[in-house]
MIVEXLO-950787 format. One line per 5 residues: their letters; for each residue x, y, z of N, C-alpha, C. Coordinates in Angstrom, 1 decimal, decimal comma. Example, Ala and Ser with C-alpha at 12.3 -4.5 7.8 and 13.67 -1.06 7.14 Angstrom:
BEGIN
as> 13,2:-5,7:7,8:12,3:-4,5:7,8:13,2:-3,3:7,8  12,8:-2,2:7,1:13,7:-1,1:7,1:12,9:0,0:7,9
END
This chain:
BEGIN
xxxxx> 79,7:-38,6:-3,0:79,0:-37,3:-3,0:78,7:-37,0:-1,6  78,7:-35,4:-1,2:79,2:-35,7:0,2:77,5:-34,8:0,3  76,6:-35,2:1,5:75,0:-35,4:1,8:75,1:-34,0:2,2  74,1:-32,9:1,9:74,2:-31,6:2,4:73,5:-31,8:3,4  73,9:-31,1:4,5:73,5:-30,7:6,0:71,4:-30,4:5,9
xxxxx> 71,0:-30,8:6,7:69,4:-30,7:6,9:69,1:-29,6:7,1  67,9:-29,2:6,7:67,1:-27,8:7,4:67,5:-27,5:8,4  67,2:-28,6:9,5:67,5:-28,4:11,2:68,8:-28,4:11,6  69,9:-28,8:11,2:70,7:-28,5:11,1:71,3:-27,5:10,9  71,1:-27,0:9,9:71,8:-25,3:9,8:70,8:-25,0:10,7
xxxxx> 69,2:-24,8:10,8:68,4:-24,1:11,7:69,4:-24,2:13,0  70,2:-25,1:13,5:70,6:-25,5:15,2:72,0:-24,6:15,3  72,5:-24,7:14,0:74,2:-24,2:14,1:74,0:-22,5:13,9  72,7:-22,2:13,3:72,5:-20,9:13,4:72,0:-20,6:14,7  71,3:-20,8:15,6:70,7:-20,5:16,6:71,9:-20,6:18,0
xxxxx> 72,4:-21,6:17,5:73,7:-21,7:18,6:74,9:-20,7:18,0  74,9:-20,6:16,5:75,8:-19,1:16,3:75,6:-17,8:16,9  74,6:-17,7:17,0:73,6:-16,4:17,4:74,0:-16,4:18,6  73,9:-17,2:19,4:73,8:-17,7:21,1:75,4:-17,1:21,0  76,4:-17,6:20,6:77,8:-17,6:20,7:78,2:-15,9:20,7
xxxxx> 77,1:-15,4:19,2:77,3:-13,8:19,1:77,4:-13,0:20,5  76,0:-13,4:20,8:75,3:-12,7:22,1:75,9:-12,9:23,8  76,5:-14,1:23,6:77,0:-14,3:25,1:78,9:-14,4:24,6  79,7:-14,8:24,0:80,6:-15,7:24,1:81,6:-13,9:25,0  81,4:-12,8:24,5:82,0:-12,0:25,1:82,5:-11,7:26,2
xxxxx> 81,3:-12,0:27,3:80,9:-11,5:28,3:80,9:-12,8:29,2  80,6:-13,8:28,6:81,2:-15,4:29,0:82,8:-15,2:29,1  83,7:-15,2:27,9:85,0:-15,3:27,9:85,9:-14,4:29,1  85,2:-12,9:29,2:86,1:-12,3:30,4:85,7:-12,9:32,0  84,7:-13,6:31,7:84,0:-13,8:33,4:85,4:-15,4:33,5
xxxxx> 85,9:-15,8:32,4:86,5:-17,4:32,2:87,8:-16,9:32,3  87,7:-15,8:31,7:89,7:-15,3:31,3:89,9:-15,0:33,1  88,7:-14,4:33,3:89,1:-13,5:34,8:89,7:-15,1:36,1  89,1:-16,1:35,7:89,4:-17,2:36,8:90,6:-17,9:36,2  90,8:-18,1:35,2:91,8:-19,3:34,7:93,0:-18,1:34,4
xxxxx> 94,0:-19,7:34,4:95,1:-19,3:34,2:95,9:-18,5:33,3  95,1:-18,9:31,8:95,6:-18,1:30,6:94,4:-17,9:30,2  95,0:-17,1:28,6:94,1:-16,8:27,9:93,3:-17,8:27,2  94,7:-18,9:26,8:94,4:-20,6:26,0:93,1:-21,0:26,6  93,5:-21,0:28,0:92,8:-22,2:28,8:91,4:-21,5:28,9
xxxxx> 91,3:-19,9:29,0:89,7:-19,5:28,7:89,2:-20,2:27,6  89,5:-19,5:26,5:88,9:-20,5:25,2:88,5:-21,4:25,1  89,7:-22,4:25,3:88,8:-24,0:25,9:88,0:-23,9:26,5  87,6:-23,4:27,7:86,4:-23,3:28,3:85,4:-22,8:27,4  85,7:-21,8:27,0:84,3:-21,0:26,2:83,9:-22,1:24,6
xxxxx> 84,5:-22,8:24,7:84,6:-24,1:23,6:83,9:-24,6:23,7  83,8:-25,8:25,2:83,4:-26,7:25,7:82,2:-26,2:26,0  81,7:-25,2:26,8:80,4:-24,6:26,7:79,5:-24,6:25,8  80,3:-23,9:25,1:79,1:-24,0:23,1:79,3:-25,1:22,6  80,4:-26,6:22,9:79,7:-27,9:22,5:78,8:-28,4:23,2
xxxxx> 78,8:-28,1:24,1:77,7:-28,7:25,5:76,6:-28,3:25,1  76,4:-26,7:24,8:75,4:-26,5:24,2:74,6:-27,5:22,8  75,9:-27,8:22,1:75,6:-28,0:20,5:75,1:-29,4:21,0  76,0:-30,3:22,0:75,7:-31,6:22,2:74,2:-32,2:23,0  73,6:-30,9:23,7:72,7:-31,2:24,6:71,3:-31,2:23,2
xxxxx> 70,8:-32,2:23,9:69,2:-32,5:22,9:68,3:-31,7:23,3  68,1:-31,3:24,3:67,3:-29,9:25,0:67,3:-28,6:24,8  68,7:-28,3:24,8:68,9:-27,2:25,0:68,1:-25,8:23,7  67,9:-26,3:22,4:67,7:-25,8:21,5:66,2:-25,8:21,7  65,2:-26,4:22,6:64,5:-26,0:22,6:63,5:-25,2:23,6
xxxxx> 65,1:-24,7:24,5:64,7:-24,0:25,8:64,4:-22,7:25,5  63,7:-21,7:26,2:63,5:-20,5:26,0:64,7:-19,7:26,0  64,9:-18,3:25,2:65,8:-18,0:25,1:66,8:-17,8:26,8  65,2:-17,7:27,8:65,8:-17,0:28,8:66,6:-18,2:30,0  65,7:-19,1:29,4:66,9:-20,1:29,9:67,9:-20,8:29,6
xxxxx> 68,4:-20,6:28,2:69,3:-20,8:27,7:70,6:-20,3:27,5  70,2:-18,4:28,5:71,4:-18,0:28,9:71,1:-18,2:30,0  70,7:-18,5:31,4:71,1:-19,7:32,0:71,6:-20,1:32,3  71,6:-21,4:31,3:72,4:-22,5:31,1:74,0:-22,4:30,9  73,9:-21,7:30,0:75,5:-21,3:29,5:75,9:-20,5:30,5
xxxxx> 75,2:-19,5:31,4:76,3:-18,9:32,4:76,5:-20,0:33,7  75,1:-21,1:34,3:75,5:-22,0:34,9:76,4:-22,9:34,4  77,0:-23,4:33,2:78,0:-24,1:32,8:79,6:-23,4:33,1  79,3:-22,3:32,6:80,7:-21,6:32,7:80,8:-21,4:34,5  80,0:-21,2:35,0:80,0:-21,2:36,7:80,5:-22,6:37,4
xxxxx> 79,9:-23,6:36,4:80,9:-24,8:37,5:81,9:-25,4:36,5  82,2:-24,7:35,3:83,9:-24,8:34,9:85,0:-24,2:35,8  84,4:-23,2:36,0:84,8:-22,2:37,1:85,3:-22,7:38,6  83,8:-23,4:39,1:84,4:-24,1:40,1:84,8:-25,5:39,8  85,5:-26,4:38,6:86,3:-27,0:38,5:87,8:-27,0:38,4
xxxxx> 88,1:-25,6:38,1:89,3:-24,9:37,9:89,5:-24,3:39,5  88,7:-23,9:40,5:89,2:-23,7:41,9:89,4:-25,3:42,7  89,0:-26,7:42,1:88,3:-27,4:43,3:90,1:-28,1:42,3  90,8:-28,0:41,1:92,0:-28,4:41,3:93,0:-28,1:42,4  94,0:-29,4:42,6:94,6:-28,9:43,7:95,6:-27,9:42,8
xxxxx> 96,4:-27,5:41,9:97,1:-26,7:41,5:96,8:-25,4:41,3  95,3:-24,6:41,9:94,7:-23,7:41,4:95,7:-22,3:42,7  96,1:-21,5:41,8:96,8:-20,4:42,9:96,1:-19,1:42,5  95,6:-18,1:43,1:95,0:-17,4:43,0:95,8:-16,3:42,6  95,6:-15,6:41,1:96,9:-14,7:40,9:96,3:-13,4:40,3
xxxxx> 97,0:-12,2:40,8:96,6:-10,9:40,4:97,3:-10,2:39,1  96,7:-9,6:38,3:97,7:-9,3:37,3:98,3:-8,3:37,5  99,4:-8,1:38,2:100,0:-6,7:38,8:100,3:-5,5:38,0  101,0:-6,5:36,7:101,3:-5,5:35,8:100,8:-4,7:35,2  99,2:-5,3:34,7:97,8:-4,4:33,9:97,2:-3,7:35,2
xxxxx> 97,5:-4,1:36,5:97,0:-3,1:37,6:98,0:-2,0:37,4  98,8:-1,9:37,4:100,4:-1,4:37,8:100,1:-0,1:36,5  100,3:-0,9:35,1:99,7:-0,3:34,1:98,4:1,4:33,9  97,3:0,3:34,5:96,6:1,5:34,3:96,4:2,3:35,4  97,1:1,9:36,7:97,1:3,1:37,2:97,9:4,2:37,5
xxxxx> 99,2:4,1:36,5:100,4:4,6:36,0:99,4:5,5:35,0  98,7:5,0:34,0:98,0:6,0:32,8:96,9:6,9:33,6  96,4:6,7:34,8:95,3:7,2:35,4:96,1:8,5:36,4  97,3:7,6:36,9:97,7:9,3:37,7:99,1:9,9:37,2  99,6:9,7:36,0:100,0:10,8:35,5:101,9:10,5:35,9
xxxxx> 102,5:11,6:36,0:103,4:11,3:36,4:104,1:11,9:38,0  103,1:11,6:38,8:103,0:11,9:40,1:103,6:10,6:40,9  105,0:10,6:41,3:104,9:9,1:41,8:104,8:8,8:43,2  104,3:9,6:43,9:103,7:9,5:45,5:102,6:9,4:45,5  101,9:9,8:44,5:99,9:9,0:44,8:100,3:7,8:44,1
xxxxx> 101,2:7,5:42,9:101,0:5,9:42,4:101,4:5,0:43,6  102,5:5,3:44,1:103,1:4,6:45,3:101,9:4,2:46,1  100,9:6,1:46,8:100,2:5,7:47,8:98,6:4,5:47,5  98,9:5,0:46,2:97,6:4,2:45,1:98,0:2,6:45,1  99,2:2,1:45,4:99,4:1,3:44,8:99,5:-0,2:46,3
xxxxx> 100,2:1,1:47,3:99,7:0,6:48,9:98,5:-0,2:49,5  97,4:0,9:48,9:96,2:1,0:49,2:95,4:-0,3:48,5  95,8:-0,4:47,0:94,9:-1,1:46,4:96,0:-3,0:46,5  97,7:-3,0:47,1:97,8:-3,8:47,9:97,1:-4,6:49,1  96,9:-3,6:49,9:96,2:-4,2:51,4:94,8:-4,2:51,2
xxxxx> 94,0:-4,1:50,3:92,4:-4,1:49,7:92,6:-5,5:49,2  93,5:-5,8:48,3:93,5:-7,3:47,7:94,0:-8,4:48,5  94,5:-7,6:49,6:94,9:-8,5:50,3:93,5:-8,6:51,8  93,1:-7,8:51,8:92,0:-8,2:53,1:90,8:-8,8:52,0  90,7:-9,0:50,8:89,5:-9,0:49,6:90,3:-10,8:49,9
xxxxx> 91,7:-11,2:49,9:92,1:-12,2:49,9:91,1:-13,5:50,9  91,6:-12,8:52,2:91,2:-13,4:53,7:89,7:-13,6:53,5  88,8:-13,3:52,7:87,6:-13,4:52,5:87,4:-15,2:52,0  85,9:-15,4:52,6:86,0:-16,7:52,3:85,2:-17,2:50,5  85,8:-18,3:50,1:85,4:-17,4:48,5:84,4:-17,4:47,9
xxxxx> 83,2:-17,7:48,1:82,2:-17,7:48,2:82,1:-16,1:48,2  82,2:-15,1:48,8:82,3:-13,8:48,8:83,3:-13,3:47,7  84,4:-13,4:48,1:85,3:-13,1:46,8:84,8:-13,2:45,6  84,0:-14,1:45,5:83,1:-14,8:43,7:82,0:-13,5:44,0  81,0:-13,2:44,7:80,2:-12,8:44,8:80,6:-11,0:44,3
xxxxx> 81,9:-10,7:45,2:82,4:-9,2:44,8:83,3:-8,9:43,3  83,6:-10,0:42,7:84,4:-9,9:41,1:83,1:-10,0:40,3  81,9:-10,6:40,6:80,8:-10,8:39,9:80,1:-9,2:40,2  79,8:-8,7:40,9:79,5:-7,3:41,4:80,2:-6,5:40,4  81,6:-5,9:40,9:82,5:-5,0:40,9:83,6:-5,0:39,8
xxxxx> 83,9:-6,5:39,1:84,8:-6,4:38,1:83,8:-6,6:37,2  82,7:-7,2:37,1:82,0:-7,8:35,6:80,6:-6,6:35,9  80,5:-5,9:36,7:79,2:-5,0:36,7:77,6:-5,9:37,0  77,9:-6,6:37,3:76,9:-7,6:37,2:75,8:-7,3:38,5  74,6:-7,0:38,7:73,6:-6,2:39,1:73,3:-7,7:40,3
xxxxx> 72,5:-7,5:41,6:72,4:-8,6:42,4:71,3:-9,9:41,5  70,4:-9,5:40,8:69,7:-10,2:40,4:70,4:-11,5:39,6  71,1:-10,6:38,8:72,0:-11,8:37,8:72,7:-12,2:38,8  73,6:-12,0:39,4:74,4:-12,6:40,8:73,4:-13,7:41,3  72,3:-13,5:41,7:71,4:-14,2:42,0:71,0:-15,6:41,4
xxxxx> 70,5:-15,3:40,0:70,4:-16,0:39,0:71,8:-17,1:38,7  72,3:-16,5:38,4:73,9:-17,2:38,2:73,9:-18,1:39,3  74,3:-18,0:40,4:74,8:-18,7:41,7:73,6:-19,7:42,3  72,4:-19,9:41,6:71,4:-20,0:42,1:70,9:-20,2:43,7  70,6:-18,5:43,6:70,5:-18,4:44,6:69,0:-17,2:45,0
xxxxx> 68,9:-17,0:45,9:67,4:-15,9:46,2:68,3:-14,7:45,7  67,5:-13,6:45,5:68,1:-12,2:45,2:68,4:-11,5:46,6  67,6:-11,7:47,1:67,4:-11,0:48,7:68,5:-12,0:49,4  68,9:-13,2:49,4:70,0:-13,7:49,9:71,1:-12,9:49,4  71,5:-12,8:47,8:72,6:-12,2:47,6:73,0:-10,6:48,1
xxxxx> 71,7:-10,1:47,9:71,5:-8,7:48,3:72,2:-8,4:49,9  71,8:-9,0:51,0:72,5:-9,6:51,8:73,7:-10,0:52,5  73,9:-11,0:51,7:75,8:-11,6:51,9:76,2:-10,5:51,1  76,1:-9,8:49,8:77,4:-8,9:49,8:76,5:-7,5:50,2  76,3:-6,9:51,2:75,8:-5,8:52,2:77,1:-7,0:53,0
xxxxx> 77,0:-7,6:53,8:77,7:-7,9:55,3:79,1:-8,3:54,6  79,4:-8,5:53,4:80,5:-9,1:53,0:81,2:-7,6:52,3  80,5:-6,2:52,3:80,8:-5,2:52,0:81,5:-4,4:53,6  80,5:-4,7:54,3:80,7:-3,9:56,0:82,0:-5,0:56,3  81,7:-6,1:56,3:83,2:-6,4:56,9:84,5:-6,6:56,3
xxxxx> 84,4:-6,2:54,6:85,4:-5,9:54,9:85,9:-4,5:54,5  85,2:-3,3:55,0:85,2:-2,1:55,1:86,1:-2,0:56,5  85,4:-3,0:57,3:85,5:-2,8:58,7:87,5:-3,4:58,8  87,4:-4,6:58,4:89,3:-5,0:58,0:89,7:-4,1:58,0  89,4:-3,1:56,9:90,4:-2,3:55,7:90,6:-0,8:56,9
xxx> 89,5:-0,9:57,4:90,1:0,2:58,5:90,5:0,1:59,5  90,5:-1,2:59,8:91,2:-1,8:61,3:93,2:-1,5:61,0  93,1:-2,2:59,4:94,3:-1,9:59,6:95,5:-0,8:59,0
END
């Protein structure tokens, strides 16, 4: 006869369902955006919510530090997937290519000049050391405000506020040099 699950038990797998509701979204594009596939996000966003399920703590941390936790976990999955040596840094041309074909129409001298432009941006955004590059996808592709940047990276706010201000000017300053 097979032993039904404890009070605290379901109380744990519901609290960490909940957790999963509330973050796993917005976890998975920050994971899809660094890794290679879609597969290999998942696994990540997997391993996170067993970490969670596995840690003896964690269920009794405040809610505010328990997302936290889970965005510092997915932050140094993150930097375990750059610190491989097989890690190549790749753009998805096509879904760039894509929506800015649906955004200008059938005009093919601004896609061309659109397409120049947002070339030599990814490529001076490249030359950036990455430590910045992290700092401007976390800004600019995930909307992510300096505080959570802050939070996340553990770091001062006023530091992040900061490095991307000088990590904005220079490479404003690139992008018009060349």
């Amino acid at each position: 006869m097979m032993q039904e699950p404890s009070l605290s038990t379901r109380k744990d797998s519901t609290s960490i369902s909940a957790l999963y509701q509330q973050y796993a979204a917005s976890v998975f594009s920050y994971l899809h955006a660094h890794s290679a596939s879609r597969e290999d996000a998942e696994d990540l966003l997997v391993e996170i919510f067993l970490a969670a399920l596995e840690s003896p703590s964690f269920l009794q941390m405040a809610a505010e530090h328990q997302r936290l936790w889970i965005w510092r976990v997915a932050h140094n999955k993150v930097a375990d997937i750059y610190r491989t040596p097989v890690y190549r840094s790749q753009l998805r041309m096509d879904e760039l290519t894509d929506e800015i074909q649906d955004s200008e129409g059938d005009h093919p001298e601004l896609v061309a000049e659109r397409n120049e432009r947002y070339t030599r941006l990814h490529h001076h955004i490249q030359t950036l050391p990455g430590i910045q590059q992290h700092m401007l996808r976390l800004r600019f592709v995930y909307g992510m405000r300096c505080n959570e940047i802050a939070e996340q990276m553990g770091k001062k706010h006023g530091a992040i506020r900061t490095q991307l201000s000088r990590t904005l000017n220079t490479l404003r300053s690139i992008y018009e040099k060349d």
